[in-house]
Structures are given as C-alpha cells and as structure tokens.
C-alpha positions in Angstrom: 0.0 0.0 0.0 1.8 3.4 -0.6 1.8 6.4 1.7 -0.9 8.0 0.2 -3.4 5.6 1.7 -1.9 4.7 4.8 -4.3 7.9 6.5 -7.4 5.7 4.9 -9.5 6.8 2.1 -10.3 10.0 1.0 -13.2 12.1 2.9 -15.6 11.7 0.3 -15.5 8.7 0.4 -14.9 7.5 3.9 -18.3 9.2 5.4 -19.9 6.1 2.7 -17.7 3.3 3.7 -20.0 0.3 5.1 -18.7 -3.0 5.6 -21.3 -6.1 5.5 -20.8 -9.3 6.1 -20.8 -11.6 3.0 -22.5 -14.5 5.1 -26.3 -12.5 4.8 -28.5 -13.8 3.6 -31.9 -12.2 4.4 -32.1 -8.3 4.1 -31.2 -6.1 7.3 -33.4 -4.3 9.2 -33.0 -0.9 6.8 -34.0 -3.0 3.7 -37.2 -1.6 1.4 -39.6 -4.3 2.1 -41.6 -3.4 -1.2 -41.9 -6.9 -3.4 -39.3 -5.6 -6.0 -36.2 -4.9 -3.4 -36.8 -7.8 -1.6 -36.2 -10.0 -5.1 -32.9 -10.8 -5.8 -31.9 -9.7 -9.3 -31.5 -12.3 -12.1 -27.7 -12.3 -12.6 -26.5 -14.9 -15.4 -24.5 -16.2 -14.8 -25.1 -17.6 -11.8 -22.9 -15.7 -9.0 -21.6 -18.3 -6.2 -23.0 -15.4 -3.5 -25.1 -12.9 -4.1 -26.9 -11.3 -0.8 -29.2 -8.7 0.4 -27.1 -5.8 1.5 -29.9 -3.2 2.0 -32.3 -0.4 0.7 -32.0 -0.4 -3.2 -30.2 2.7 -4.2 -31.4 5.7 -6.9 -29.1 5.7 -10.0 -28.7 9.6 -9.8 -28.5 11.8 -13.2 -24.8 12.7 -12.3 -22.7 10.1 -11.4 -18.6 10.2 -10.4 -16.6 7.7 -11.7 -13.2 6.6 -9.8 -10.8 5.3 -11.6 -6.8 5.1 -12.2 -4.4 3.2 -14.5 -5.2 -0.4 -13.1 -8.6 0.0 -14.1 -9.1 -2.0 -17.1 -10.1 -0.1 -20.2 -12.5 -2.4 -21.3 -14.3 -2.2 -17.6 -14.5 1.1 -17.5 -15.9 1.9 -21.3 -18.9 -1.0 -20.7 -19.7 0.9 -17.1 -19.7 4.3 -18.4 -21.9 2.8 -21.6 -24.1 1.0 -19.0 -24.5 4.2 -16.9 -25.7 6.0 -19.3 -28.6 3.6 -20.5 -29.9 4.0 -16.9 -30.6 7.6 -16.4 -27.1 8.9 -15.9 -26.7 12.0 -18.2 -23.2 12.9 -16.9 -20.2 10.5 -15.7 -17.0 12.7 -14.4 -14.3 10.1 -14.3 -11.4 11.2 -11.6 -8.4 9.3 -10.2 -8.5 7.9 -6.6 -5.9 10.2 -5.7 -7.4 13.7 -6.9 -10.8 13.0 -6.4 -13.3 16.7 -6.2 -15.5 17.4 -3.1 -18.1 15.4 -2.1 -21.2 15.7 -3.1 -24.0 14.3 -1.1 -26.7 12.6 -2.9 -24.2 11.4 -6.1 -23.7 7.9 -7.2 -20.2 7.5 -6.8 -18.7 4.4 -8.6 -15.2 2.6 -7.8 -13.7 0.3 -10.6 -10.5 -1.3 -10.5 -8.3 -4.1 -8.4 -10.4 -5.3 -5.6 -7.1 -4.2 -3.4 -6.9 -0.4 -4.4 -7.6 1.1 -1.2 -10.6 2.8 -1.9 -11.9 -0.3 -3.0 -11.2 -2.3 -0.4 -12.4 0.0 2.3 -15.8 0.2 0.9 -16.0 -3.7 0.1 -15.5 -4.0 3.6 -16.1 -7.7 5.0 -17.5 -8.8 1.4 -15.1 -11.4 0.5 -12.8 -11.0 -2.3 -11.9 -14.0 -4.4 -8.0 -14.7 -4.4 -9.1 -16.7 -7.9 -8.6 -15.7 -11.6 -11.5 -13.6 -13.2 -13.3 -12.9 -9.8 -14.7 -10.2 -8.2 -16.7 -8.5 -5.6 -19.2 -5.8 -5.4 -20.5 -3.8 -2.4 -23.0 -1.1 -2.3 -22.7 1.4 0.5 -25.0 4.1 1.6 -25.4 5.9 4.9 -29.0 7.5 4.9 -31.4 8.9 2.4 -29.5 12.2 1.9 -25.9 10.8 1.9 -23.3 10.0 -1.0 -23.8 6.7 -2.4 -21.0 4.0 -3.1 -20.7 1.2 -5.5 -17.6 -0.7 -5.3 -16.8 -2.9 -8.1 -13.7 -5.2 -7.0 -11.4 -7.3 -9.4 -8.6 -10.1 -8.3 -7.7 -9.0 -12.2 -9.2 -7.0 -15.3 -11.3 -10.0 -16.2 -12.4 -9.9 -12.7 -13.4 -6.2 -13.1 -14.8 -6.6 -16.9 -17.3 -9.6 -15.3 -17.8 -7.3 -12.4 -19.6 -4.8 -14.7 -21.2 -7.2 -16.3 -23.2 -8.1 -13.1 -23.6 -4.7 -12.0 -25.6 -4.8 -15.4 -27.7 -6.5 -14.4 -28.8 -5.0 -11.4 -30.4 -2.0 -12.3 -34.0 -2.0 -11.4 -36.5 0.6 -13.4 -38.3 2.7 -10.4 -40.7 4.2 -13.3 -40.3 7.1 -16.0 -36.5 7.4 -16.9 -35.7 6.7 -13.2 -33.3 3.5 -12.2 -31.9 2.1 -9.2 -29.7 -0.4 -8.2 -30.4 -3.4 -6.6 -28.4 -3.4 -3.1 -26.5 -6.4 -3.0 -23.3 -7.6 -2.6 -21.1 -10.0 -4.4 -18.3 -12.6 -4.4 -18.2 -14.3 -7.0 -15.8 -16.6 -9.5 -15.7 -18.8 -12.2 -15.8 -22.9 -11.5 -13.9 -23.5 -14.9 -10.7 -21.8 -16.1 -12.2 -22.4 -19.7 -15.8 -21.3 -20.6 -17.5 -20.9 -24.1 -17.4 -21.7 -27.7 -15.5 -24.2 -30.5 -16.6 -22.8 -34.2 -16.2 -26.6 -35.0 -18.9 -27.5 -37.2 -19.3 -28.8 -41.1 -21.1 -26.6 -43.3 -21.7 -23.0 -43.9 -19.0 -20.8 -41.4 -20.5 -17.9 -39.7 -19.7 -14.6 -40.9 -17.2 -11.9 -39.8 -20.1 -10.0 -38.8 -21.6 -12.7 -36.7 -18.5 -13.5 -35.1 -18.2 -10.2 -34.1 -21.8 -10.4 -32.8 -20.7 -13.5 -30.9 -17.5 -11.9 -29.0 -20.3 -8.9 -27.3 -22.4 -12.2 -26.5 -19.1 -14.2 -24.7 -18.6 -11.0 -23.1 -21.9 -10.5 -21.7 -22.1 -14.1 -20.5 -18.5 -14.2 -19.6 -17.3 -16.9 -21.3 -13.5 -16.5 -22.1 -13.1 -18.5 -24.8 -13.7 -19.0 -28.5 -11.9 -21.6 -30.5 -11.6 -21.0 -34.4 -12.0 -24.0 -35.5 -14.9 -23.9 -38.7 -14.3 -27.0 -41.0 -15.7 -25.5 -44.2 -12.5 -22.8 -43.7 -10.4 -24.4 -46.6 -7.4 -22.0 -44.7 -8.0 -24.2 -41.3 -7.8 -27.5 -43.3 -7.9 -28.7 -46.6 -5.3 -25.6 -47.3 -3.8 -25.1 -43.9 -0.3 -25.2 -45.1 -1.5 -21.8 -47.0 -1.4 -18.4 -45.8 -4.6 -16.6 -45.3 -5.2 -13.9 -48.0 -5.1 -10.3 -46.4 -8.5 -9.6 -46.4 -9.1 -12.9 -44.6 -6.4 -12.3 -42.3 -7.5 -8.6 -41.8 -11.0 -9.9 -40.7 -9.1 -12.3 -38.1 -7.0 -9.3 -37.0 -10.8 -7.2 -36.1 -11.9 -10.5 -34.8 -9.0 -11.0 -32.1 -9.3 -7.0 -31.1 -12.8 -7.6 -30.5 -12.5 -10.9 -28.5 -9.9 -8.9 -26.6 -12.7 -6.5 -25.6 -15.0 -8.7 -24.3 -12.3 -10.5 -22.4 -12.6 -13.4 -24.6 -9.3 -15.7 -25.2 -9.0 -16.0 -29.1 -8.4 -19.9 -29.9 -6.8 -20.4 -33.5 -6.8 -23.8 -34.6 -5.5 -25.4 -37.5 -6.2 -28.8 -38.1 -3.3 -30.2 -40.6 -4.3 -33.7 -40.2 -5.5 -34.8 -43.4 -2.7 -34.2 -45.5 0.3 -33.5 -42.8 3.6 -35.3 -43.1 4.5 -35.3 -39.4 8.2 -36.1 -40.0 8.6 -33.4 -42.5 10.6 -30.4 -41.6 9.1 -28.4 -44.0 5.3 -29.6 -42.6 6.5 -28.5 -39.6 7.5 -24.6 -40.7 4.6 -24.1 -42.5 2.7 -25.1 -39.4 4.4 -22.7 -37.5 4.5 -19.7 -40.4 0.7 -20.4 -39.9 0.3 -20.0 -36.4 2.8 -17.1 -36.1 0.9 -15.3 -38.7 -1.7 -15.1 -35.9 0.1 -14.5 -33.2 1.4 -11.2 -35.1 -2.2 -10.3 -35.0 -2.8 -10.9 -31.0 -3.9 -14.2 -30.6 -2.2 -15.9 -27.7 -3.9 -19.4 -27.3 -3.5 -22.1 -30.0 -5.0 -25.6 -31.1 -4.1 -27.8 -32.9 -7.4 -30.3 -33.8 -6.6 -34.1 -35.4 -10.2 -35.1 -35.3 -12.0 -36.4 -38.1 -8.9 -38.5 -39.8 -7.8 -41.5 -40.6 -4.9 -43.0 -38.6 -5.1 -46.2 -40.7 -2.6 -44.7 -43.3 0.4 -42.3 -43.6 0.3 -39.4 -46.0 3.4 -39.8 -46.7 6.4 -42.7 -47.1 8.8 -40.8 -44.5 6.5 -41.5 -41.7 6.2 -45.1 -42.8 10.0 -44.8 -42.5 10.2 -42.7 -38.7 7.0 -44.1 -37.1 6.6 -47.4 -39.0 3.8 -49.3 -39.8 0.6 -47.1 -39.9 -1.5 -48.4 -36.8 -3.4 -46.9 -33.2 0.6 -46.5 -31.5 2.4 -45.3 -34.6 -0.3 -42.6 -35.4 0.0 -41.6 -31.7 3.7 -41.5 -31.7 3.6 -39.2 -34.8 0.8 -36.8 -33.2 2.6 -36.4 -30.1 6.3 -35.5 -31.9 4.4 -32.8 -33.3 2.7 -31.6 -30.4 6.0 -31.8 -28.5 7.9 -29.9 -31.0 4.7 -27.1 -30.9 5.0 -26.5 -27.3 8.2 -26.3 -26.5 9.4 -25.0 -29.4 6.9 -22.2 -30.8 4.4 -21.7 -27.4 6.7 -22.2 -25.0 9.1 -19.7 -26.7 6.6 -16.9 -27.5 5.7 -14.7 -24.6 2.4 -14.6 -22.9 1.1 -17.8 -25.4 -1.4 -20.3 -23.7 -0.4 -24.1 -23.4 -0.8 -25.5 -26.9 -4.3 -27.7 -27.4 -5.1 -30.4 -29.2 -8.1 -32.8 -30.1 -7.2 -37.0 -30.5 -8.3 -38.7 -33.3 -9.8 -41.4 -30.6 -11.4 -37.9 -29.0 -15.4 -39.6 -27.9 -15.2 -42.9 -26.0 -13.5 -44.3 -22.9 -11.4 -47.2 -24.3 -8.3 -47.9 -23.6 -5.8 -48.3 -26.5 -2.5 -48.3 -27.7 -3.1 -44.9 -29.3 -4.2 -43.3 -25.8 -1.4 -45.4 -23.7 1.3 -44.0 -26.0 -0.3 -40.0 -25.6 -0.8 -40.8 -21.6 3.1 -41.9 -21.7 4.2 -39.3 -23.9 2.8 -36.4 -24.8 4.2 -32.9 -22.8 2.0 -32.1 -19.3 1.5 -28.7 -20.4 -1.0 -29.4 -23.9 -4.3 -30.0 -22.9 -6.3 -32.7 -24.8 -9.6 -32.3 -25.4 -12.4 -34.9 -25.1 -16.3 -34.8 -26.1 -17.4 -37.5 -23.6 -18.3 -41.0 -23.8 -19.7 -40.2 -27.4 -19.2 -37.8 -30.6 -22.9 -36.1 -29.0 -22.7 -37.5 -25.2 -26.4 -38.0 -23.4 -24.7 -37.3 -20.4 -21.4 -36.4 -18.6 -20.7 -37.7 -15.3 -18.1 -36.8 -13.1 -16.8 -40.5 -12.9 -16.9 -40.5 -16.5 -14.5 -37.3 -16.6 -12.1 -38.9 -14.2 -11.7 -41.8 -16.3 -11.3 -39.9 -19.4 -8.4 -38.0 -17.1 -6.8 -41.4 -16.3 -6.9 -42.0 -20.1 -5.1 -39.2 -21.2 -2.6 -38.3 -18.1 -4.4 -35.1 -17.2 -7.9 -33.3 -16.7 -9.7 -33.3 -19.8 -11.1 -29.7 -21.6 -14.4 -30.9 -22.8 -16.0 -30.0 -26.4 -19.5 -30.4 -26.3 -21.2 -31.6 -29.0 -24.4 -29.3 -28.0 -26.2 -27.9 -29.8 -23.7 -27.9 -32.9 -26.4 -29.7 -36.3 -24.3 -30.4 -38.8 -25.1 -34.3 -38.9 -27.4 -36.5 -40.3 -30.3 -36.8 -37.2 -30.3 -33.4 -37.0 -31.8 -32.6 -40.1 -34.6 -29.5 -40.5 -33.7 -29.1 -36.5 -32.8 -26.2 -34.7 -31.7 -27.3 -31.5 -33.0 -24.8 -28.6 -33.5 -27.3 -25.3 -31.4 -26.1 -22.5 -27.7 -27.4 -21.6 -28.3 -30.1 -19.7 -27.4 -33.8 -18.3 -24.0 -32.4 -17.3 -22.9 -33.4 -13.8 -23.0 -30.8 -10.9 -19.4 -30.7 -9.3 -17.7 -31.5 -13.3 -15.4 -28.3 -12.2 -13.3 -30.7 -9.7 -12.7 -33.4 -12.5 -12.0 -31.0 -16.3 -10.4 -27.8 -16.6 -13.5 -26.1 -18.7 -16.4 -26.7 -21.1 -16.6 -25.1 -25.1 -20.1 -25.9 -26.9 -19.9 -26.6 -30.3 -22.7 -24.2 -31.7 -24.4 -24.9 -34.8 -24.2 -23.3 -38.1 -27.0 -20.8 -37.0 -25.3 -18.7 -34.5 -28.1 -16.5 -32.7 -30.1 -19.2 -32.2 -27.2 -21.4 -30.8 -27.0 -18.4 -28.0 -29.7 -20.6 -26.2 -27.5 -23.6 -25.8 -24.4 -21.4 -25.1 -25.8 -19.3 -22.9 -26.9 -22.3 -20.6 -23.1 -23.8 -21.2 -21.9 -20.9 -19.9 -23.9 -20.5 -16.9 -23.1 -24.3 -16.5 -19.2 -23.8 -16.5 -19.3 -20.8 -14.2 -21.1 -22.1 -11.7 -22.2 -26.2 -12.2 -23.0 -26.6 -8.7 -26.2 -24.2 -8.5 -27.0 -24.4 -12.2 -30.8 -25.0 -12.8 -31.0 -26.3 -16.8 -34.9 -24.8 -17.1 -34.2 -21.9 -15.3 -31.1 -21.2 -17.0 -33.2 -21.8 -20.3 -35.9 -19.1 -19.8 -33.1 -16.6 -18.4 -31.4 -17.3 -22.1 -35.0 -16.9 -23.9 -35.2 -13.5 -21.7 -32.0 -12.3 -22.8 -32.6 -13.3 -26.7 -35.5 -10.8 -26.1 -34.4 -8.0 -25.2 -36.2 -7.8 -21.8 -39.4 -7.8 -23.8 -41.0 -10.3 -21.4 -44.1 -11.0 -23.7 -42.0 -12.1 -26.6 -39.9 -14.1 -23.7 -42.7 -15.9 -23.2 -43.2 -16.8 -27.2 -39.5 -17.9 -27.2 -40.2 -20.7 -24.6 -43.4 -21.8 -26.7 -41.1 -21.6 -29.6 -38.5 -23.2 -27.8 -40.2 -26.4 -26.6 -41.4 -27.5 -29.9 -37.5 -27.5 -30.7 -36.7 -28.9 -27.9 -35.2 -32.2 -29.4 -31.7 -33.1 -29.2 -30.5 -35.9 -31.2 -27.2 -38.4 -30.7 -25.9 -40.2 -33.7 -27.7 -43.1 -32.8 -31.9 -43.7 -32.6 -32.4 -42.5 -29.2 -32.1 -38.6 -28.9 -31.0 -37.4 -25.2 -33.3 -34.6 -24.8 -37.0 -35.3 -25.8 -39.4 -33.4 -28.2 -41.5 -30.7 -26.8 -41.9 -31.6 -23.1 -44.2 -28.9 -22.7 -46.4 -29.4 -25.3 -46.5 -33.4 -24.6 -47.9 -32.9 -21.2 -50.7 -30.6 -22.1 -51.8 -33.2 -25.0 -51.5 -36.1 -22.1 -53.8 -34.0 -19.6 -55.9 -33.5 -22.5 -56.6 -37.1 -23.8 -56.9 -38.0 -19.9 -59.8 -35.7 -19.7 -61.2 -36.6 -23.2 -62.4 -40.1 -21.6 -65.3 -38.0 -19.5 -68.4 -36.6 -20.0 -68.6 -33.9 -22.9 -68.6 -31.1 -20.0 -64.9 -32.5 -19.1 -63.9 -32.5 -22.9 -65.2 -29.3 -23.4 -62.9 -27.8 -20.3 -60.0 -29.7 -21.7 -60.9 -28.2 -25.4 -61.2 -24.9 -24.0 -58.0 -25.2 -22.0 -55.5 -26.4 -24.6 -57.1 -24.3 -27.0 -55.6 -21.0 -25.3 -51.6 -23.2 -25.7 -52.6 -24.0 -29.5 -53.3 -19.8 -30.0 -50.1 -19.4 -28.3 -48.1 -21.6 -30.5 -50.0 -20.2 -33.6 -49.2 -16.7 -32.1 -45.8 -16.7 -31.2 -43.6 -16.1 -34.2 -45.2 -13.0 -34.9 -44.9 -12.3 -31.0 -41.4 -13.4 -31.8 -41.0 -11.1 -35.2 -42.7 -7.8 -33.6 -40.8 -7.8 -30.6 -37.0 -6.9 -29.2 -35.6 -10.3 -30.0 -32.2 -9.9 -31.6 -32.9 -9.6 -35.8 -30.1 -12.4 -36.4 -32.5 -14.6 -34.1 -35.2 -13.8 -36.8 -33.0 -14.4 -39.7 -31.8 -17.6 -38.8 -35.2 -19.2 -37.4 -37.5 -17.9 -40.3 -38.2 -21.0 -42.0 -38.9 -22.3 -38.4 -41.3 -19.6 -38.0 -43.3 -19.8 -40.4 -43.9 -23.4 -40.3 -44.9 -22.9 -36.5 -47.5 -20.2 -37.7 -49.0 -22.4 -39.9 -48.9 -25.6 -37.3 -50.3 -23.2 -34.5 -52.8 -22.5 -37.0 -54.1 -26.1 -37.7 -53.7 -27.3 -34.2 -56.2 -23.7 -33.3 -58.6 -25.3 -36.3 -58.7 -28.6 -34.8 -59.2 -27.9 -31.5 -62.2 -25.7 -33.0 -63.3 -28.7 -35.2 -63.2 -30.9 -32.0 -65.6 -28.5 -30.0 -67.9 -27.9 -32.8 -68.2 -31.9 -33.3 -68.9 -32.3 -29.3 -72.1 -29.4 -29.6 -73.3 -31.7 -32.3 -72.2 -28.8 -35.4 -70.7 -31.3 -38.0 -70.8 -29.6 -40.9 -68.7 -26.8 -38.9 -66.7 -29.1 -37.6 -66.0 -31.2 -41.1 -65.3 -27.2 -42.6 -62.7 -26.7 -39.6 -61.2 -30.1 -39.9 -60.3 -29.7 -43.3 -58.8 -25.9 -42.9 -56.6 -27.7 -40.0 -55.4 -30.5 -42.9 -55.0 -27.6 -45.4 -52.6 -25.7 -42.9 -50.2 -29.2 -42.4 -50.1 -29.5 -45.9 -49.2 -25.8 -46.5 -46.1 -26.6 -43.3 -44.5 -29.4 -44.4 -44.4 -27.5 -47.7 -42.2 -24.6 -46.0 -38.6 -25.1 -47.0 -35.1 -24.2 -45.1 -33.9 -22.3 -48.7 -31.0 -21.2 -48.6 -29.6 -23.7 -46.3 -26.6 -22.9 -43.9 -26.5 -26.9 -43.4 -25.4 -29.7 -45.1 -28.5 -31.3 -45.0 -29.9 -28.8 -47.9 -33.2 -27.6 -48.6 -35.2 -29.7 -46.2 -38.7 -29.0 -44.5 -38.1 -27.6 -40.7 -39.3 -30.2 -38.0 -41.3 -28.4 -36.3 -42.6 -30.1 -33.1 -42.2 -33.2 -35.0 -43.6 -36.6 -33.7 -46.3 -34.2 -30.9 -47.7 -31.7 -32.6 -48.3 -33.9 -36.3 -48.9 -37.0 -34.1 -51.8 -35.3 -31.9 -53.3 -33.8 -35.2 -53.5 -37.0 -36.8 -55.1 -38.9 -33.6 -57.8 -35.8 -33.7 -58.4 -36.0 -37.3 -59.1 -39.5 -37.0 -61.1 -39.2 -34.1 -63.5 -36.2 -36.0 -63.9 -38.9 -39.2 -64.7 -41.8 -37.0 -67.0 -40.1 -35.0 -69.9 -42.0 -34.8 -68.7 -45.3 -34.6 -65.5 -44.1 -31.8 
C-alpha cells in the first residue's frame, strides 16, 4: 500500500464506507420491504454469493466515476456505456488520488483491483476471491440524503470486466426514466478456467459479422473462450499449409481485437491432419508460419485439432519410414512429436502464449488403446487434450466418467461439447433450442472447462451457449430450465411477452438428437404434457372434454401466435433471420392445431358440418407446413422442410383428425 493511503480513504469517500458481512443472507433491518427490493436480481450467470445488503439505491443523473491506471479499459468503457442507459446524463471520471469534493446525494462508482484502497475500504467484509476472473461488489450508503457507493472489485481485469457485467444486471426501473440499483453484494468466481465456444462444425461458417456479434455475447455471458476452429474454412484444413489472403487475415485481426474486448481468449486452430507429413521439416515450418501469422495479429492461445482422420494410413512414405507401420501407436507416436515440438518449441518460446491444445483422433469414448497409452506416456503435461465425452454427442457427462477420461489421457480433460452444434445426419430441419443439460453438478473438480460446439446458426445457438456458460461458471447451482428461460429473456431483449413466445417456440424444438436412434433430450416436453392432460380428460363426459378443449385451445393460440410475437418484438434480428423457416412453419402448425381444436368443440355441440369445414382448414394448414422449405440452407442437409414439433404436434393432429372422421362409430 503506498503512503498516500496509509491515512485511509479520502473524505468523500470514507463518510460512505459500510462493511457487511458476506454470510447474509436475508435483508437487514434498513432493507425496502416493497416486493421488487426484496427480489434478488436475475444475474446470469449464476454468481456463487449474491446477498441482500440493504435499501435499493437511486441511480442519480450525475454520477462520479473513480478510476486510475489499473482499471481495465475495457471495464471502464462498458460501465460508463451502461450508466448511461440507466438515467445517468453525466459520468466525471477522476483518479482515486485527486478526487473533487463530495457531493451528497451522487452515485459514486469505484472500478478497478479489488485491493486499491478505496476499494477495499468500501468492500469492507465482502469477501474478495483470491481466484482468476473474480470479483466482488458492495453497495454502501449511509441514509437517504448521503453520497452513495458502489464498489466494483477485481482479483484481475477480467475480474473487473465480469464485475460490470453483473452490475448490469442489477439496475432495477423505479418508473419514468428513473433507475436504481439493486443493493447487494457479491463474491463471485468462475468454477472452470475455460468457458465458451468451439466454431467446429461442417457446413456454412458464420460470418465476420456474426463473429463479431458472438465476441459482445461471450462478453456479456462471460465466457472467455472462442476456438476457431470452422471445418468448411479451406485455410484451417484442406489448405492449412497456406497463408490466409489479407483480407481474410485482416478480418481475423478485427476478430482477435474484439474478442480482446469482451475479455474473450482467441483460440486459432488449424487442423493439418489430413494431409500433414508429421516427420517433414518443411510440414512443420509451415505449421508454425501459420500459427505465427496469428500471433502477429494478437492471438495468444493455439489448437491444434486431429479429429476427423484416418490413422489407418500415412500421408506420406517418410512417416512409414520414422514411425513405421501405420496403426493406433504409430499414429500416436507421430501426433505427439508434433505436439512436442509445438510446445516447446513455438508456445513455450513466445511470450504470454497459452499451453498449446489439441483434439485425439480417438477424441469420444472411454477405451483404452495403444493410441491413448502412447499419448498418456508421452505427450508434454503442459498441452491440454480435449475430449467430447463418452460419445461424438454424449447424453450425459458424469463426473466418474470425466475422471476416467483423465486417467486415459494423463491429465484433466477440456471438454468440447457436442451441444447444440447440427451439422449431422439426425439433425436434419432441426434447430436445437432445449437447455444445456445432463452435465454433472461438481464437473469443475474433475476437467479444466467446457466449449459448446454451436451450430451453423449462430443466434439461435446463444440458447444452448448461454446455458453452457452459466453451467461452466457455476455447475454446482445451475438449474437447466431456469437457466433456459433466463437465455430466452435475454434473446428478447427484456421484452418479457416475446420471452414468453421464445419458450413456446423453444419447446417445440426442444429435441436433441445423438448419432444413434435415441435422442438425449426429448421433443416438446411442454407441449406433450398438455396433450396427455388432454386425452386424460377426453375419456369423460362432454362437460370434461369441453374444459379440456377450452383449455388447450388458449396453448394452440399461443403456438399459432408466437412467431409473430417473436418477429414484432425486441428479439435480436439475427434470431429472426436464422429461425425464419422455423417460424413460419410454427405459424401455420399453431394454426391447424387452433382449427382442430375448433373442429373438435364444434363436433362435441353436435355442429358437424362446422366441424367437417374446420377439420379440413386444419389438414390444409399441415399441408401448406410441411411445404415450408429451409432455402437457402446454412447446413449440409440442404433444402429440407423444418421439424417443427415433430412426432407431438403432427402425431396429436393425426389422432384428432381421426377421431372427428370416425366419429360416430369411436
């Protein structure tokens, strides 16, 4: 601490300086009881405390902002952007150390390392995290008319870039252009070092424009890490010994600045497998041309992916002449040269760089093999291996199962998910929007992070991602549904009414598919249970089956309702974009499944003609779906119709049509 601070902190700032105990948990005796302050804000992710602290403070139209040269940039740019979007039509921005007068009745806001002294004094007894990326928060006021504080605390500048992004989310609108801020304090820290997002699916690549879209989304949901990794890139594979074309490399130049922004570690992978000769010298400089290229442009984390290829045959005779016969060992004992050579030669000899990673061709099971003895035996501790559970797309991931994986490879694993990337055959016409799910609580003790592999459409993959990140921040008190609607709330914009849409929307994509017959999330959960409570009540009198008509009729005009809910409201437009097909088949299933219902309480009142007229508009509207084409498609699977609910929503129909012909003899 240096001799400016050993007196304490400034005046202005020491008549403010509360300290609360991070162990409350139930709002002191000063608190506003009204129902809003005593709700704890929705925070995603999901902090490991966040407590009452006391009355909820007014955001006031001036507010001073404290920082000094430790204060991350990034931090400070988001806070003063956030300020302003809550009422603050002035921010003055001093230094700790020449700070003006006080002024009672100002929000004053301190950013920067959670041990500046200011800080600390105001933080008081809120615990601090002595981990990478956290944080704390404390807001301190001393009576209605006094100088409020807001301390936001980082162990580093990630720590104090996340600790924005919280504070973010505690404004609370008190009506008119009037904000306040929810009084809480906050300790808070990642579970996983490594939290976000492989680009590692077949087909179309997102854009530069998306990917930029994507960095401000990591940000907000602090996840750190992006892998580049898009298999359709010829310059990432088929052409990897190539150098990018400037424009190209331009674009990854923007992309790297703006990950650095949002706090987000840019991954570059290049995945040489197909065509590499690992014994060649001259493999082995163009590999590292390739990856110097990008570190000239920032990036400081590398992979190096060897998934996807066949370790059955050499590409070239000198590796049949240094690692002999092609086979599970030999293949290893080539991959792990080159990885060797990578690390200690190019990232262990280039400041600041990450430990290398790379994916195993034998990257999605739990066998033991010559191939994974030889990498266990061999391969340098420092490259981390990644590993997509017990399957290419895992139903589940256990923490036994992550141990053994461990034991496998000689260290903790870095898992790529498989969720909700559709770029394979039983995903075809699907958007997949269930939540993240079926991952252990407690995975943070047994693998050192979590990446999603998203799928070709990249806003509405923020559904999955979001949950994945929430997930690897904090497995132990993540809640997959609640985690879900929080991502559907954020998609809209805070519009809750088109929130609302999203989860009807959401449930009739709900399915998530394996490679194999048996998908590990099931079809429209929502929407099953309201047809099971219906045909329940169906076996009673007409009086019950006209409730039950009434009641599932107002779900079937929320289903037909909700893409133009979704269109006309503050849902992000790339959302729009890349669900359209999607949406306009819902419209017109929503529709039929409204005309059915109709037809069904017409036919109970004894009106068949109106009923035969209904019945037929609903079979007209099915028709006029499964006509609706994804065109142009981002997949591989082409122009194919979107499933839509698929095996509910068409199967019900069917059993109702059926029903209204046989009629009289059912």
């Amino acid at each position: 601490m240096s001799n400016l601070w050993t007196r304490g902190v400034p005046a202005a700032l020491a008549a403010v300086a509360v300290a609360t105990s991070p162990s409350i948990v139930a709002p002191p005796a000063d608190t506003d009881l009204s129902p809003t302050a005593l709700t704890l804000p929705v925070v995603s992710p999901t902090p490991q405390s966040l407590t009452h602290a006391g009355r909820d403070v007014a955001v006031t139209g001036r507010v001073l902002l404290v920082v000094d040269e430790r204060t991350d940039a990034a931090a400070r740019d988001r806070l003063v952007k956030h300020l302003k979007g809550h009422g603050v039509e002035r921010v003055d921005i001093a230094d700790p150390r020449h700070l003006p007068k006080a002024s009672p009745g100002r929000l004053t806001v301190l950013l920067g390392p959670a041990e500046r002294p200011d800080i600390a004094q105001v933080l008081g007894g809120t615990a601090v995290p002595d981990r990478t990326d956290g944080y704390a928060i404390k807001v301190s006021s001393q009576g209605k008319a006094a100088s409020t504080v807001v301390a936001l605390g980082g162990h580093d500048e990630t720590g104090q870039f996340y600790a924005v992004q919280t504070l973010r989310q505690l404004f609370r609108h008190s009506g008119g252009k009037h904000w306040k801020i929810a009084n809480v304090q906050v300790t808070d820290f990642p579970s996983m070092g490594l939290r976000g997002t492989i680009e590692g699916f077949y087909g179309q690549p997102w854009t530069h424009a998306e990917r930029l879209d994507q960095m401000n989304f990591y940000g907000d949901i602090k996840a750190n890490t992006y892998v580049y990794a898009p298999k359709d890139d010829p310059f990432h594979r088929s052409k990897w010994r190539d150098p990018y074309p400037t424009d190209k490399l331009n674009e990854l130049g923007a992309l790297v600045a703006r990950a650095s922004a949002n706090h987000v570690r840019f991954t570059f992978a290049v995945s040489p497998g197909e065509s590499i000769c690992y014994s060649s010298p001259a493999d082995r400089v163009a590999l590292k041309a390739k990856l110097q290229a990008l570190y000239d442009l920032g990036t400081r984390a590398f992979s190096v992916p060897l998934d996807d290829i066949s370790y059955t045959k050499w590409n070239c005779d000198a590796d049949l002449r240094t690692y002999g016969a092609p086979g599970r060992a030999a293949a290893a004992a080539a991959q792990v040269d080159l990885m060797n050579d990578l690390q200690r030669t190019f990232i262990s000899t280039h400041p600041a760089t990450q430990p290398l990673q790379m994916v195993p061709t034998e990257y999605g099971d739990l066998t033991d093999t010559a191939y994974k003895q030889k990498l266990r035996a061999a391969l340098d501790p420092a490259v981390v291996v990644m590993w997509t559970g017990t399957d290419v797309v895992p139903p589940s991931i256990t923490n036994a199962q992550a141990d053994a994986s461990s034991k496998l490879f000689g260290r903790k694993v870095f898992v790529w998910d498989n969720y909700p990337v559709n770029d394979y055959g039983n995903t075809s016409g699907r958007l997949l929007l269930a939540p993240y799910d079926k991952r252990e609580a407690g995975l943070s003790d047994h693998i050192s992070g979590i990446v999603a592999n998203p799928m070709n459409q990249p806003y509405a993959s923020k559904v999955a991602v979001f949950g994945a990140a929430d997930f690897a921040w904090n497995d132990r008190a993540y809640q997959a549904d609640t985690s879900w609607r929080h991502a559907m709330a954020y998609l809209a914009g805070g519009d809750t009414t088109a929130a609302k849409a999203l989860q009807v929307f959401g449930d009739l994509e709900h399915l998530a598919p394996t490679f194999g017959a048996m998908p590990w999330q099931s079809q429209a959960p929502g929407l099953t249970q309201r047809f099971s409570n219906f045909w329940s009540a169906w076996n009673g009198s007409d009086r019950e089956r006209l409730k039950a008509v009434r009641e599932l009729r107002a779900y079937a005009l929320r289903v037909e309702r909700a893409p133009a809910t979704i269109r006309d409201g503050a849902v992000q437009q790339g959302f729009l974009v890349d669900t359209a097909p999607w949406l306009d088949a819902t419209a017109l299933w929503g529709r039929a499944l409204v005309k059915v219902n109709e037809a069904l309480d017409a036919r109970i009142r004894g009106l068949k003609a109106k009923s035969d007229r209904l019945a037929a508009e609903a079979r007209s509207l099915q028709a006029q779906a499964r006509a609706v084409r994804i065109a142009p498609s981002r997949n591989t699977w082409g122009e194919v119709q979107p499933k839509v609910g698929d095996g509910v929503l068409d199967t019900f129909l069917a059993r109702a049509d059926a029903l209204l012909t046989d009629w009289e003899t059912g």
